[in-house]
C-alpha positions as CSV (number, residue, x, y, z in Angstrom):
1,X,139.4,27.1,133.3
2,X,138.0,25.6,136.5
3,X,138.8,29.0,138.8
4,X,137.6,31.0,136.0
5,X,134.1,29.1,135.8
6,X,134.6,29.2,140.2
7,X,135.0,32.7,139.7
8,X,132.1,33.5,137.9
9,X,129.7,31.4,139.8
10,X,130.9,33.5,142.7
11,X,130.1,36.9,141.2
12,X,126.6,35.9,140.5
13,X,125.8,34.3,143.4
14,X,127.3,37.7,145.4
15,X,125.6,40.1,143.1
16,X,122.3,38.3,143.6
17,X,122.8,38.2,147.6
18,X,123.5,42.3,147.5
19,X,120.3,42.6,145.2
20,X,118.2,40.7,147.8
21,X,119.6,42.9,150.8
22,X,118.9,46.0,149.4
23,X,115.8,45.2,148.2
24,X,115.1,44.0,152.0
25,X,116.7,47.3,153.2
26,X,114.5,49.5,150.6
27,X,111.4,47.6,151.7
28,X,112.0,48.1,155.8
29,X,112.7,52.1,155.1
30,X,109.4,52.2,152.9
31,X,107.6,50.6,155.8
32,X,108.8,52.8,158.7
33,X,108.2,56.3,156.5
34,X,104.6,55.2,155.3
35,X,103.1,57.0,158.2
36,X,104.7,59.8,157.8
37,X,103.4,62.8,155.7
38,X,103.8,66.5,155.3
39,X,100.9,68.3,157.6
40,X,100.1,72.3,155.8
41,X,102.2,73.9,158.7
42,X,104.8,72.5,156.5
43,X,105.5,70.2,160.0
44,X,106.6,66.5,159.0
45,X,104.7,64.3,161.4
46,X,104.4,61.1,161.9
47,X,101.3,58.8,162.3
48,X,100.5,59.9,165.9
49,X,101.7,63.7,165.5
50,X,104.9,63.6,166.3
51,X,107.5,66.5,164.7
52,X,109.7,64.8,162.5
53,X,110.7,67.9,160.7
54,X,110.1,71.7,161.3
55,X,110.1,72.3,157.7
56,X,109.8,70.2,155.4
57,X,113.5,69.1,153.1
58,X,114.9,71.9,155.5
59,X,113.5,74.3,153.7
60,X,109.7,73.7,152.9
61,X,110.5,73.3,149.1
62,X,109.6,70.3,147.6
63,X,113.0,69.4,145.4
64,X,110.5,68.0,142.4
65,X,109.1,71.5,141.6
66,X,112.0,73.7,142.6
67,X,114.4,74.1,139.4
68,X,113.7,72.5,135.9
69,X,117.3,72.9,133.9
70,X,118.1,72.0,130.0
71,X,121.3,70.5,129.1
72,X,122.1,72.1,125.8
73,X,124.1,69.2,123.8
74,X,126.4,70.3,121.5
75,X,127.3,68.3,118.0
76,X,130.4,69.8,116.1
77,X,130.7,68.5,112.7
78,X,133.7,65.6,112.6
79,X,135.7,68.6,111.1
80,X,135.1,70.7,113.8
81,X,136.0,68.2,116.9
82,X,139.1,66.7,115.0
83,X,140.3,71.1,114.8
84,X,139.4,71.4,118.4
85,X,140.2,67.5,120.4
86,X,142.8,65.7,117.6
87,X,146.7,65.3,118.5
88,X,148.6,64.4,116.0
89,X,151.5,63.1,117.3
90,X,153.3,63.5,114.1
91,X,153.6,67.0,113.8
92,X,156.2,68.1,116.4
93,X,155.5,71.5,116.9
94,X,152.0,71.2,118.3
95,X,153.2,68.9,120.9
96,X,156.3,71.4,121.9
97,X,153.6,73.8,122.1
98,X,151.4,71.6,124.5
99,X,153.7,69.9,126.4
100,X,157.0,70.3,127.6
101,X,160.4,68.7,126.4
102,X,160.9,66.1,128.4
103,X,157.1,65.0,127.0
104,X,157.5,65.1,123.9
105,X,161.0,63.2,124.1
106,X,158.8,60.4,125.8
107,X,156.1,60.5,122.5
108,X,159.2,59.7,120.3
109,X,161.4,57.6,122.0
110,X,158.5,55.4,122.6
């Protein structure tokens, strides 16, 4: 019990640690990109003109405005997922027809 409790203590105390360094590391990349901007030559310059980037991402296209996608999300009935994703390990002949011999000896023999 006393490892286990160790153990846990340990865990904690590490994932706390790792949330303070990247927060530290987030905060230090914030601070050296706050001066620079996109200039309307599409340039990225920093805070006392210097070229960071000929074009901005690469391409001049800000990634927030350049696709907008919808997932469609299917939901079969339960009758129409157990037709389409159920194995029944029972019935023999849909598992010789799926997978081979030496399988389905496994399945029952097991």
């Amino acid at each position: 019990f006393f490892f286990h409790a160790m153990g846990g203590r340990e865990g904690l105390i590490d994932t706390a640690v790792k949330t303070a360094e990247t927060g530290y590391i987030q905060r230090r990349l914030i601070k050296a990109m706050e001066s620079v901007m996109v200039n309307y030559d599409g340039t990225v310059r920093n805070s006392i003109g210097q070229m960071v980037q000929l074009r901005y991402g690469e391409d001049g296209l800000d990634g927030m405005w350049v696709e907008d996608q919808t997932i469609p999300i299917l939901m079969p009935t339960n009758s129409v997922f157990e037709k389409d994703f159920k194995l029944d390990l029972s019935d023999e002949r849909q598992l010789r027809r799926l997978y081979t011999d030496g399988v389905v000896r496994e399945v029952y023999v097991s």
